[in-house]
C-alpha positions in Angstrom: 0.0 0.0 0.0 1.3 3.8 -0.9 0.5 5.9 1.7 1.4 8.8 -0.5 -1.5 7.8 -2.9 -4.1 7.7 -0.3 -7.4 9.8 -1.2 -9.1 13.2 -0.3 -11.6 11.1 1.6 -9.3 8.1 3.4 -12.2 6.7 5.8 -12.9 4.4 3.5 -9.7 3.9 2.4 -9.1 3.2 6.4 -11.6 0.8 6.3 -10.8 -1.0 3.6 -7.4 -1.3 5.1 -8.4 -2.5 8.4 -10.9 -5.5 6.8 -7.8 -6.5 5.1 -4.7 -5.8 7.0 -5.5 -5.7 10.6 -4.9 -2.4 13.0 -1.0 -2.8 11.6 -0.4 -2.1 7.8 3.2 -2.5 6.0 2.7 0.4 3.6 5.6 2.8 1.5 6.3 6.1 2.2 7.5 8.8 -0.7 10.0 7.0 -2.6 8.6 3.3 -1.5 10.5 3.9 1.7 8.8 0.8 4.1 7.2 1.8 7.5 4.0 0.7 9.0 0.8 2.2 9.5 -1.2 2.0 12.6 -4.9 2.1 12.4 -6.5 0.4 15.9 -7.4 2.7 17.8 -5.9 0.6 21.1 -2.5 -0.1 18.7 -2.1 3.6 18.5 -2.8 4.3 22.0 -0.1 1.7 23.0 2.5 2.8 20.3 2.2 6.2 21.7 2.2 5.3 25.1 4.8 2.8 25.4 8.0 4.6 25.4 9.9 1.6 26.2 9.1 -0.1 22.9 8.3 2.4 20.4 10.6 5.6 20.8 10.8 9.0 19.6 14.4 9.3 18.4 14.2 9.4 14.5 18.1 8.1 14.9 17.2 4.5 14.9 15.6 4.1 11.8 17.0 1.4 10.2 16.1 2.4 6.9 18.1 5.7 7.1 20.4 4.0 3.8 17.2 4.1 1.7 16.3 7.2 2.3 18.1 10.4 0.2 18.8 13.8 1.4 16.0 15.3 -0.8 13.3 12.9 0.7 9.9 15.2 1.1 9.4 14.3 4.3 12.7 15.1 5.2 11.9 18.0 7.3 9.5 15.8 9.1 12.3 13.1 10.3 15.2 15.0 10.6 16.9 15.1 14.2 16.9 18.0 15.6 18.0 18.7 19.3 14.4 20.1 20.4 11.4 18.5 22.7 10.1 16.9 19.7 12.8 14.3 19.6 14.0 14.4 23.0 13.5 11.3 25.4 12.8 10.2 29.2 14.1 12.6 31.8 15.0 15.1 28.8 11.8 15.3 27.2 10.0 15.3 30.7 11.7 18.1 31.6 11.4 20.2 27.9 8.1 19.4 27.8 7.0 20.0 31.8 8.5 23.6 31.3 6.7 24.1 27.9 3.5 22.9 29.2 3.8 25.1 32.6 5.0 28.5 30.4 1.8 27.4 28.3 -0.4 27.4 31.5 0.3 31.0 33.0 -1.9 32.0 30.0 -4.9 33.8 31.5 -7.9 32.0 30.0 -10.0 35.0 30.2 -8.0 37.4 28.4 -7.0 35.2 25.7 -10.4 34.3 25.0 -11.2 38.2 24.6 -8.0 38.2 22.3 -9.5 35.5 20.2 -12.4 37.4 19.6 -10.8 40.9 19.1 -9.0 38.6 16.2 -12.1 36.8 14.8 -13.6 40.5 14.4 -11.1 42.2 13.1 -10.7 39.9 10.5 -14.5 39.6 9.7 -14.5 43.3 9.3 -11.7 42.6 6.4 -14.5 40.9 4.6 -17.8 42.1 5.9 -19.0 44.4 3.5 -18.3 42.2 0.7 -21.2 39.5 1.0 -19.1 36.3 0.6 -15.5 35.1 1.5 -13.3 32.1 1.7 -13.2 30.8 5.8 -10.1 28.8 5.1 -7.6 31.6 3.6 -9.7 34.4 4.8 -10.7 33.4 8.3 -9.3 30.1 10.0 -5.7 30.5 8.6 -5.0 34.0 9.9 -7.4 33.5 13.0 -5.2 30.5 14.0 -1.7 32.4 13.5 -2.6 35.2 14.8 -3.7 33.4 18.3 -0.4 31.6 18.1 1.7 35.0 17.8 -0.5 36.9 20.7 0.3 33.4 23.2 4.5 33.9 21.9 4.1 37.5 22.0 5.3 38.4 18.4 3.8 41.8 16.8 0.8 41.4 14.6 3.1 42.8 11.6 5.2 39.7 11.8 2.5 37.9 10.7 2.2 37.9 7.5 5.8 36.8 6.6 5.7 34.0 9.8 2.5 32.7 8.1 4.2 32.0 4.5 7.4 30.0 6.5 4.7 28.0 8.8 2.6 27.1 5.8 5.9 26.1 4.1 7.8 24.5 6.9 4.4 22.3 7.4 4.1 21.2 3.8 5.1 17.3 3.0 4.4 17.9 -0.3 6.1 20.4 -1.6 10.0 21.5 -2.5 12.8 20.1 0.2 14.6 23.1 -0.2 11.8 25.9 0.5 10.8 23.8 3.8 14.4 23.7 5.0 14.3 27.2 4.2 11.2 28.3 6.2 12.0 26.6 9.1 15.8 28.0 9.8 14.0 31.3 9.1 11.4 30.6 11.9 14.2 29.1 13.6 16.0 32.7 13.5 12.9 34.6 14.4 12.4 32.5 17.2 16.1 33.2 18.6 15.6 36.6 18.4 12.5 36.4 20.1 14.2 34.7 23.1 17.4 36.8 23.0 14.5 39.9 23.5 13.3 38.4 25.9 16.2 37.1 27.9 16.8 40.7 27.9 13.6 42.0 29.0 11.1 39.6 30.0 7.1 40.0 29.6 4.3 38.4 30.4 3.7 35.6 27.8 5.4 32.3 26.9 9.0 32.6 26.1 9.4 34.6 29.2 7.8 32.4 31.9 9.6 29.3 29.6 13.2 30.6 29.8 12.2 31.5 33.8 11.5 28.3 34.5 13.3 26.1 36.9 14.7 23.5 34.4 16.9 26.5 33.3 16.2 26.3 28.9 19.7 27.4 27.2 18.5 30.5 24.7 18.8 28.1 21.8 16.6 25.1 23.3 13.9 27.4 24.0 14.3 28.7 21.0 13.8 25.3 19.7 10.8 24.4 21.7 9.2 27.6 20.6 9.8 26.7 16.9 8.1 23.7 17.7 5.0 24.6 19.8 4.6 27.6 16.5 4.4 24.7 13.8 2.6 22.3 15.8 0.0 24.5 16.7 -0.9 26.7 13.7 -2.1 24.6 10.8 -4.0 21.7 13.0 -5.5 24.8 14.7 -6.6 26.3 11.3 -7.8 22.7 10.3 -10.1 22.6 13.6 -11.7 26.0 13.2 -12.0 25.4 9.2 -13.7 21.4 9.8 -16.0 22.7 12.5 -17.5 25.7 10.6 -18.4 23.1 7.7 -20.0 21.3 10.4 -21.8 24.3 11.4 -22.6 26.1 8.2 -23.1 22.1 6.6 -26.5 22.1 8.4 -25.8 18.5 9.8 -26.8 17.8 13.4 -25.7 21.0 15.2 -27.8 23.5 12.9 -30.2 25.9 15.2 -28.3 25.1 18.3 -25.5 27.9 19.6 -22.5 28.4 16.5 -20.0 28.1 19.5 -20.8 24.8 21.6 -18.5 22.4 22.0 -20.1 19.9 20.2 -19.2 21.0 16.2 -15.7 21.3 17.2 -15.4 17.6 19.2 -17.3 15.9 15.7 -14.7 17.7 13.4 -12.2 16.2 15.8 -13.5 12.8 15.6 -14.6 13.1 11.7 -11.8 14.9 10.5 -9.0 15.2 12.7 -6.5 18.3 11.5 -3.9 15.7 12.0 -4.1 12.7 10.8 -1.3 10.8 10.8 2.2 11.3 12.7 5.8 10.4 12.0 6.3 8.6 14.1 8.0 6.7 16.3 10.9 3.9 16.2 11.0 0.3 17.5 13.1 0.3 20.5 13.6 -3.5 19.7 11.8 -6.6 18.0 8.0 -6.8 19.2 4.5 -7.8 18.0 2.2 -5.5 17.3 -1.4 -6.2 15.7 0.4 -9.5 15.2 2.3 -8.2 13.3 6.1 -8.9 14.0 8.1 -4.8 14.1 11.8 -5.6 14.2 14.1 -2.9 16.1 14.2 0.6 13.7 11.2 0.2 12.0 9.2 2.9 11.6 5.7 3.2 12.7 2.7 5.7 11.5 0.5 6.9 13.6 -2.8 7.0 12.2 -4.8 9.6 14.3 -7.3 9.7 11.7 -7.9 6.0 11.3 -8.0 5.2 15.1 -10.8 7.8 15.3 -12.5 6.0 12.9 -11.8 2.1 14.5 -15.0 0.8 15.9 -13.5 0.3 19.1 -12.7 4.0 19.7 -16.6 5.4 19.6 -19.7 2.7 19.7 -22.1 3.2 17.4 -25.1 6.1 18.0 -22.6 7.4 20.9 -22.6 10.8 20.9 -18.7 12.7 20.8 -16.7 12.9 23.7 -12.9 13.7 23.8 -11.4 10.0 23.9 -10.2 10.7 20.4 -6.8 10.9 19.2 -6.8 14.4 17.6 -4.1 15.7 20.6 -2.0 12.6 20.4 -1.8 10.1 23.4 1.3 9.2 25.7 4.5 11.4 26.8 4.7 12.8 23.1 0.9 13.9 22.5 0.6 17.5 22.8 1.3 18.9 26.2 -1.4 20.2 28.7 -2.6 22.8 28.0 -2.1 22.9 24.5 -5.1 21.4 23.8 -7.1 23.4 26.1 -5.6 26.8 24.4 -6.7 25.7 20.8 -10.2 24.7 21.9 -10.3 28.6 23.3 -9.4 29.6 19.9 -11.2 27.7 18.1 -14.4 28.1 20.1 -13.8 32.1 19.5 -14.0 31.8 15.5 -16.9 29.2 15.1 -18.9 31.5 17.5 -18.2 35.1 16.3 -19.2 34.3 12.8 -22.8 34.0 12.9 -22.8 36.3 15.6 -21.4 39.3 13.1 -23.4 37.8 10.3 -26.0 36.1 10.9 -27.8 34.8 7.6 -23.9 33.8 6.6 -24.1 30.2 4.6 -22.1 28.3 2.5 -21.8 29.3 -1.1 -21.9 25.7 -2.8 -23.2 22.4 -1.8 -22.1 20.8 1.1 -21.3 17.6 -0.8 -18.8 20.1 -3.4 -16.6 20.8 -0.9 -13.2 19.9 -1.8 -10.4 18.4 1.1 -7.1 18.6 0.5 -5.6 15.2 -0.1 -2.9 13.9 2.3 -2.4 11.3 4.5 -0.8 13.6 6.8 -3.5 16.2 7.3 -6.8 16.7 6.9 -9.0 20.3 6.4 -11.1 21.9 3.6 -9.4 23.2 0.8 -11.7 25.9 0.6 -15.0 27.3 2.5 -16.3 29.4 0.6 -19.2 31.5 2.3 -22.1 34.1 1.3 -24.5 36.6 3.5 -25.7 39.6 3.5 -22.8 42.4 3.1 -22.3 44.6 6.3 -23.3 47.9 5.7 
């Protein structure tokens, strides 16, 4: 199986995969490069939370001779000395400082952020009648959020959102990705050597204050990584939940802001939906499947959301799904938390601004954008009646 072929709309493709494969798929990467794909839910939830046996250090690949220096997903296996790849007592402590600098965010005031953002840029649009919520709306909404929690000025944006776009894209050129991210790698220095110098009240200040003492260039790192992370699977969320919304399915008449729209675009379409990855520590079976020591396993977010054993049927959504990760290497609390305040902010100020807003095409018409590493509309585009 070619992962890299996989179609705009994989759950059926996931399905078709479990029938005949198991939870555990031997399936080629970009340039037939073996790994396996994990689609059980409870396979995913052990790879991911077994450190022991499936580990985060890209270095023991054992198919690193197959693969060239201009693989695509390159950028997305490539060591790098940050809490991404780090392990044990290492990543505990990265990722215990990132997550504590992450909860001195004020809940309250970032939530009034988040609106001041959805509304300005509504007003960019409102007196034109239609617009596209992806480019237009859930994109910028979703950076923007990420540079108030960091602290970087809104005129940065703009350029920060071409390199996070870039440094996030699996398909595209080797080169420009490299290229983005030691540029967002250099913005992010500069943002710690600023505030190293004079701290403030937002993340890379309480990080490099905190007690497992971050050298300038880890933070820096971590930083990087919390930006790239968070951004696109943001955009994703807000973007999946306002088709939801606007699609007229089971959430139309009740409030454009609840919580339940943004947990079924989790569940249905989950911004992320699969994750490489992580390394066999040593030989195992898994799925019974036999993984030898190096091999690289998928995680498929996106098919373990849809494995029978994650949601019975006619249950309603809760948040046992995948979407945030699972294990020491999911994303750190309260990551999760701080994109559900964003993301709750741009589902409800639409209607709220404009109220007869709808989608400008059939539901069914919407196009996704195909990849078996992410998952959001390619477009939304949206009518109502212009803002005088």
């Amino acid at each position: 199986m070619k992962l890299y072929g996989l179609a705009a709309d994989p759950v059926e493709v996931y399905r078709t995969l479990r029938e005949r494969h198991g939870p555990v798929v031997p399936v080629l990467l970009d340039g037939d490069v073996p790994a396996w794909l994990v689609l059980g839910y409870r396979e995913v939830c052990r790879v991911a939370g077994d450190a022991r046996t499936f580990a985060r250090d890209c270095r023991r690949w054992n198919a690193w001779d197959r693969v060239p220096e201009d693989w695509p997903l390159m950028p997305h296996v490539g060591w790098t000395p940050s809490v991404v790849f780090a392990e044990g007592a290492e990543h505990r402590r990265r990722s215990g400082a990132l997550g504590e600098a992450l909860d001195g965010v004020r809940r309250p005031e970032m939530a009034l952020a988040c609106r001041r953002i959805a509304d300005g840029l509504i007003d960019g649009f409102a007196a034109d009648g239609r617009a596209d919520l992806v480019d237009g709306y859930a994109r910028p909404m979703s950076l923007l959020a990420v540079a108030w929690l960091l602290g970087l000025p809104e005129e940065d944006v703009p350029e920060l959102a071409e390199e996070a776009d870039a440094a996030r894209n699996v398909t595209g050129a080797v080169d420009s990705c490299k290229d983005a991210h030691r540029r967002m790698h250099a913005r992010m220095q500069r943002l710690v050597g600023e505030r190293r110098y004079r701290a403030r009240d937002d993340v890379p200040s309480r990080l490099l204050a905190h007690p497992a003492g971050l050298t300038d260039e880890e933070a820096a790192l971590d930083l990087l990584a919390l930006l790239v992370s968070a951004h696109r699977p943001t955009a994703d969320w807000i973007a999946s939940a306002l088709r939801v919304v606007l699609a007229g399915g089971a959430f139309a008449g009740e409030p454009r802001g609840d919580g339940d729209a943004l947990r079924e675009a989790l569940w249905e379409d989950t911004p992320v939906q699969g994750v490489i990855g992580r390394w066999a520590v040593h030989d195992c079976v898994l799925g019974d499947r036999r993984i030898h020591r190096g091999d690289l396993l998928v995680l498929g977010l996106g098919a373990a959301n849809a494995d029978p054993h994650a949601q019975p049927d006619g249950a309603a959504p809760n948040r046992a799904h995948l979407s945030f990760g699972h294990g020491e290497h999911g994303c750190p609390p309260p990551a999760p938390e701080l994109a559900e305040v964003v993301a709750r902010a741009a589902v409800a100020a639409l209607p709220d601004r404009l109220a007869d807003v709808r989608l400008a095409v059939p539901a069914a018409d919407l196009e996704w954008r195909p990849s078996p590493w992410t998952r959001g509309p390619a477009a939304l585009p949206v009518e109502f009646t212009p803002e005088c």
